[in-house]
C-alpha positions in Angstrom: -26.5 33.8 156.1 -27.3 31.4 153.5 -30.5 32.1 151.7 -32.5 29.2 150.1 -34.1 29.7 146.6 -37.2 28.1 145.1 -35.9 25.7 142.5 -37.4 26.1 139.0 -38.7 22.9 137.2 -41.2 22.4 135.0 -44.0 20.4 136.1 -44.8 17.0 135.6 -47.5 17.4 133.2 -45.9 19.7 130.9 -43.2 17.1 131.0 -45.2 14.3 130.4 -46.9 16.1 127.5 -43.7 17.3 125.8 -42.7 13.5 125.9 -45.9 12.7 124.2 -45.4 15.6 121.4 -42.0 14.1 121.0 -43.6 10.6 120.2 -46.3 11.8 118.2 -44.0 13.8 116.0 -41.7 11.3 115.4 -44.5 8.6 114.8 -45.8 11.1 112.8 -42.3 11.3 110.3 -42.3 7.2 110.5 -45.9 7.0 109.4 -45.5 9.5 106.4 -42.4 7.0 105.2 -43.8 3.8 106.1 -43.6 2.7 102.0 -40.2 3.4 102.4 -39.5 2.1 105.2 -37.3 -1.2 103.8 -35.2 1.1 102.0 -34.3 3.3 105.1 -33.6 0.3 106.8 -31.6 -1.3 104.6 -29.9 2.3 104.2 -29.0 3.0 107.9 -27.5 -0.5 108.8 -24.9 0.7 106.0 -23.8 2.6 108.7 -21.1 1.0 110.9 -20.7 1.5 114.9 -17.8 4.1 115.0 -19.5 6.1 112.3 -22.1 6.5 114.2 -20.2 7.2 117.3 -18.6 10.0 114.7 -22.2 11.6 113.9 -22.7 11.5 118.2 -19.5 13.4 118.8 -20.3 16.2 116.3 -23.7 16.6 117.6 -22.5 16.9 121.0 -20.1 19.6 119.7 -23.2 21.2 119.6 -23.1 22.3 123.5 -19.3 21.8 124.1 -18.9 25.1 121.5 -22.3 26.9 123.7 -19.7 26.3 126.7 -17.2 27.5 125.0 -19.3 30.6 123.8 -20.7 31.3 127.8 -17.3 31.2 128.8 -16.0 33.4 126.7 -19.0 35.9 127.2 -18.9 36.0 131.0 -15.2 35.8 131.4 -15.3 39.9 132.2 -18.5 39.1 134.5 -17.0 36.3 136.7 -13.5 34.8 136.4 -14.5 31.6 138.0 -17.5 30.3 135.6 -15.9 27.3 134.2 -16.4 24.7 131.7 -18.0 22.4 132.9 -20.8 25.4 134.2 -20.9 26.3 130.4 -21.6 22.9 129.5 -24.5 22.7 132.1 -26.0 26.0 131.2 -25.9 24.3 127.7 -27.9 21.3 128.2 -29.8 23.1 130.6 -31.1 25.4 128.1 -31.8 22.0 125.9 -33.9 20.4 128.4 -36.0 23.4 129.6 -36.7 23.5 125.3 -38.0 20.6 124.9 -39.1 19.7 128.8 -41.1 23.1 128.9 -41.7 24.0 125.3 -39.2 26.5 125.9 -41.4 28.5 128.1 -38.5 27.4 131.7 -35.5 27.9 129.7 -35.0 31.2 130.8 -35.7 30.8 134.2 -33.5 27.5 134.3 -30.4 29.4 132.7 -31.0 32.4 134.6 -31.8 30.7 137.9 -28.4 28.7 137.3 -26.5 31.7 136.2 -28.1 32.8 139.8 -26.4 30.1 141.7 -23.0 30.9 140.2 -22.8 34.5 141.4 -23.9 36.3 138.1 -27.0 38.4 138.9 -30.2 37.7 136.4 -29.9 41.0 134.9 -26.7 40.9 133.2 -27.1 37.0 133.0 -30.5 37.4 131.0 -28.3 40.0 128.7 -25.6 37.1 128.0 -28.0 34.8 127.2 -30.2 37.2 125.1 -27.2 38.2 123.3 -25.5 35.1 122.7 -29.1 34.1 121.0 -28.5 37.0 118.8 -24.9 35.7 117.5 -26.6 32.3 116.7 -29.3 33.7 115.1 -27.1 36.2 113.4 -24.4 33.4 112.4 -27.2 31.1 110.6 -28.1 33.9 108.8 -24.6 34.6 107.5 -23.1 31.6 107.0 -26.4 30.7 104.5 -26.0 34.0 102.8 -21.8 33.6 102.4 -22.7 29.9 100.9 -25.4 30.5 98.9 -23.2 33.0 97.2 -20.7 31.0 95.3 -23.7 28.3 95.0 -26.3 30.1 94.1 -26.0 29.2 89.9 -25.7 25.2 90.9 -28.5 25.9 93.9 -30.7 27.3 90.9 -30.2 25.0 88.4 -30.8 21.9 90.3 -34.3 23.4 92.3 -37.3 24.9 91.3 -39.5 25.9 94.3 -36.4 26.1 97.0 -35.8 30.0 96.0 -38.7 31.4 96.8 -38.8 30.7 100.6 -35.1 32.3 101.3 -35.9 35.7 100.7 -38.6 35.5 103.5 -36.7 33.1 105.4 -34.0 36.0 105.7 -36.4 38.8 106.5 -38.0 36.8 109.4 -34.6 36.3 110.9 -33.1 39.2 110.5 -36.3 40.9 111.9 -35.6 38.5 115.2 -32.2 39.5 115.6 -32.9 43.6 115.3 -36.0 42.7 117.7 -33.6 41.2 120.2 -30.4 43.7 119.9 -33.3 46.6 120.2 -34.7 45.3 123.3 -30.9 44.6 125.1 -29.4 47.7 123.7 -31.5 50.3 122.7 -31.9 53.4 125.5 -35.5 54.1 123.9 -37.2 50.6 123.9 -35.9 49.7 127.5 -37.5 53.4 128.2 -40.7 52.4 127.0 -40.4 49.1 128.9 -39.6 50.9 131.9 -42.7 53.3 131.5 -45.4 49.8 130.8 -43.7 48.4 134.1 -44.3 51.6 136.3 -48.2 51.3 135.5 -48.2 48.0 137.5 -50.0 48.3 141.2 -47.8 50.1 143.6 -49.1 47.7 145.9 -46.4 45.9 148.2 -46.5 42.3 146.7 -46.1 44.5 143.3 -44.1 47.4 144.1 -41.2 44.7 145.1 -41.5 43.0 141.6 -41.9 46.0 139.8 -38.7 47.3 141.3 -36.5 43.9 140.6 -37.7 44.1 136.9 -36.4 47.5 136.8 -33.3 46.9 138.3 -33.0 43.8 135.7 -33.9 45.8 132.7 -31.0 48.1 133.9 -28.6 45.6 134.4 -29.5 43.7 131.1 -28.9 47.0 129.1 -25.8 47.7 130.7 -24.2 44.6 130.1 -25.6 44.3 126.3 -24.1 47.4 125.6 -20.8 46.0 127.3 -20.7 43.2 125.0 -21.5 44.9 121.8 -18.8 47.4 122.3 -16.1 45.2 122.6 -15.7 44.3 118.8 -12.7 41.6 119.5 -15.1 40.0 121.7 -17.9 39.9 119.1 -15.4 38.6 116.5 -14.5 35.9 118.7 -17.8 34.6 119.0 -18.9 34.8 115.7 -16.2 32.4 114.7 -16.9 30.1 117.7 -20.8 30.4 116.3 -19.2 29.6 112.6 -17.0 26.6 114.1 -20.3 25.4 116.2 -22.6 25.6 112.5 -19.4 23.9 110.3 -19.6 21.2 112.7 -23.4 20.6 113.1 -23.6 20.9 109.5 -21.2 18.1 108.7 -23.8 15.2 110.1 -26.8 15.4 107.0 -23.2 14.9 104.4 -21.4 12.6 106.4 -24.4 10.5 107.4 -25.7 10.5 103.4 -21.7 9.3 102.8 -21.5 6.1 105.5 -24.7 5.4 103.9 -23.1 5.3 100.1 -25.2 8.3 98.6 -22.4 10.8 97.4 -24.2 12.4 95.2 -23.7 15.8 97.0 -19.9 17.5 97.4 -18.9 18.6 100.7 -20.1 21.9 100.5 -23.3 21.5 98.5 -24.1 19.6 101.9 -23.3 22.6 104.2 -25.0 24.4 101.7 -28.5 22.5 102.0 -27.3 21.9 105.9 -27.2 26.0 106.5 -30.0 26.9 104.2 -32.3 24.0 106.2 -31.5 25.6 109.3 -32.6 29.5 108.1 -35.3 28.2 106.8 -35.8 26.2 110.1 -35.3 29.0 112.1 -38.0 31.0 110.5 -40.7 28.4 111.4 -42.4 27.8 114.9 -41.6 25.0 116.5 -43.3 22.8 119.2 -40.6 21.6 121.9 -37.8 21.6 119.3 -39.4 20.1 116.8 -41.4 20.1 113.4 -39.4 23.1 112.1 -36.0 21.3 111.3 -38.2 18.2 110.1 -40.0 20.1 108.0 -37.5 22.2 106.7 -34.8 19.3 106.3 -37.5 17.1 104.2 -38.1 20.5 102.1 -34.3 21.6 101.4 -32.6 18.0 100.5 -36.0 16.5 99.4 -35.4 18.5 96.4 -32.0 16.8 95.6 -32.4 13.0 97.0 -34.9 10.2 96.7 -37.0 10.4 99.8 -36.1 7.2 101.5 -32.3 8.6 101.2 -33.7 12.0 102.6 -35.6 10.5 105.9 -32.6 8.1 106.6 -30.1 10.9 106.4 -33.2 12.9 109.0 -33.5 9.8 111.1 -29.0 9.9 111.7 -29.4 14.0 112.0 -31.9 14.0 114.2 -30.8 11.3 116.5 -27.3 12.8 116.7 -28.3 16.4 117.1 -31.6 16.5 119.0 -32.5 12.6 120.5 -29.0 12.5 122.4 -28.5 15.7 123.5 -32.2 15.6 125.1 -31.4 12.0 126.6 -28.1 14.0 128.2 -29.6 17.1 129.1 -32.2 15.4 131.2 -29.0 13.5 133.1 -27.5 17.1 133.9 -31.0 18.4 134.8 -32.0 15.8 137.2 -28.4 15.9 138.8 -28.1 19.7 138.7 -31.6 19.0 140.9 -30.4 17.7 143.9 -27.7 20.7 143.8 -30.3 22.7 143.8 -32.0 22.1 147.3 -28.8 23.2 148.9 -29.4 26.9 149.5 -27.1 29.7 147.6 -23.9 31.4 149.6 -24.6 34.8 150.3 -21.6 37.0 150.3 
């Protein structure tokens, strides 16, 4: 018999209000510029129709590699999650970020992982652990970079270095938070022993029992995963091909605007160490960390009406789009939704 499912959404308000954080935000950015505001302009009609078509393809790379990463990571969990269900699991884990101040993204991934036959246990794992290869991968690729950089990276700032070092720790400290939790026998026994002190009541006994079984599930697939070292190879270098590619859009988008005063890599340099430094900062809906971080990395290396342009092309092709898209797939995956969920 087919069982229906309450579909998770975040509400209208909380909507409504991230939209409104996303205006104020960006007002915000404009505001702080608005004495350079003829330069920018002048600046970003430099940039011609299929250029920017160009900077819109790489950020949608963005999810297209995610796909490729889910698929990859469930292939021993189902053999039918395509992808095209990667690329919806992508965008749905876009929108719940910024729709729900990432508070639904969870539920949204795991509730559609749900609907495609993988229970939320081992789903939540996936999704945990593919986090954890992101996170990890930023953290890497800055380090390998900043290695056969660091001299020119020194000589050319002064106040740059001294963030990285705790940039690094708080990431790193994510990553051994989140790989403890999925994988380690000790902390998912502690977790284990704060859930049994919840009411044995029936309303609670029933909850505390499917939070078991999902802590379970999570660990045992984790541990799955981490074991397989061709596996985790494989996605770090899809992670490393998803980070090359988002990285390219600050350089390219300085070139079709006729700043070259950066090479290639001194771009994916500032690119890579804007996003460790980016991920070490909190964040409201998706933004205010990369702004701020951006504006601090390549403000120390270009005039700042180069520096906001080159934000304004980022930020439209990497976070603007993929928002506008991910709210298409939502809204679609919505109707879906309301039929109920096969049983087997």
């Amino acid at each position: 018999m087919p069982q229906t499912h309450t579909t998770p959404q975040p509400s209208r308000g909380r909507a409504v209000l991230s939209v409104l954080t996303l205006a104020f935000l960006t007002g915000l950015l404009f505001y702080f510029f608005k004495d350079h505001m003829s330069e920018i302009r002048a600046a970003l009609r430099q940039v011609t129709f299929p250029q920017i078509l160009l900077l819109l393809a790489l950020g949608l790379s963005f999810p297209v590699m995610e796909s490729v990463i889910s698929c990859r990571m469930l292939a021993g969990r189902s053999s039918h999650f395509s992808f095209r269900q990667g690329l919806e699991l992508s965008f749905l884990g876009t929108f719940g970020n910024v729709a729900t101040f990432g508070a639904g993204t969870m539920a949204l991934q795991g509730y559609y992982l749900h609907r495609c036959g993988i229970m939320i246990g081992p789903g939540l794992g996936f999704m945990a652990l593919e986090y954890v290869f992101h996170k990890l991968t930023v953290l890497l690729y800055a380090c390998v970079l900043l290695l056969f950089q660091a001299s020119w990276l020194m000589q050319n700032t002064s106040g740059l270095t001294r963030y990285l070092l705790p940039a690094c720790g708080v990431v790193a400290l994510i990553i051994l938070a989140l790989v403890l939790v999925c994988t380690s026998r000790w902390v998912q026994q502690l977790a284990r022993s704060l859930l049994k002190l919840l009411p044995d009541r029936a309303p609670w006994r029933q909850r505390k029992e499917a939070l078991l079984e999902q802590l379970e599930q999570l660990g045992q697939a984790s541990r799955l995963t981490l074991t397989d070292k061709r596996l985790c190879i494989q996605l770090l270098i899809f992670q490393w091909v998803k980070l090359f590619l988002l990285y390219t859009i600050p350089w390219l988008g300085l070139r079709f605007m006729g700043i070259d005063s950066l090479s290639f890599w001194q771009g994916q340099l500032l690119a890579a160490l804007m996003m460790l430094l980016s991920n070490a900062l909190p964040n409201v809906a998706g933004m205010g960390s990369i702004e701020t971080a951006f504006l601090l990395v390549f403000g120390g290396f270009l005039e700042e009406s180069a520096v906001f342009s080159a934000l304004v092309l980022y930020r439209i092709a990497s976070y603007y789009v993929l928002f506008g898209v991910s709210a298409v797939f939502f809204f679609f995956l919505q109707r879906q939704w309301t039929k109920p969920i096969p049983q087997a």
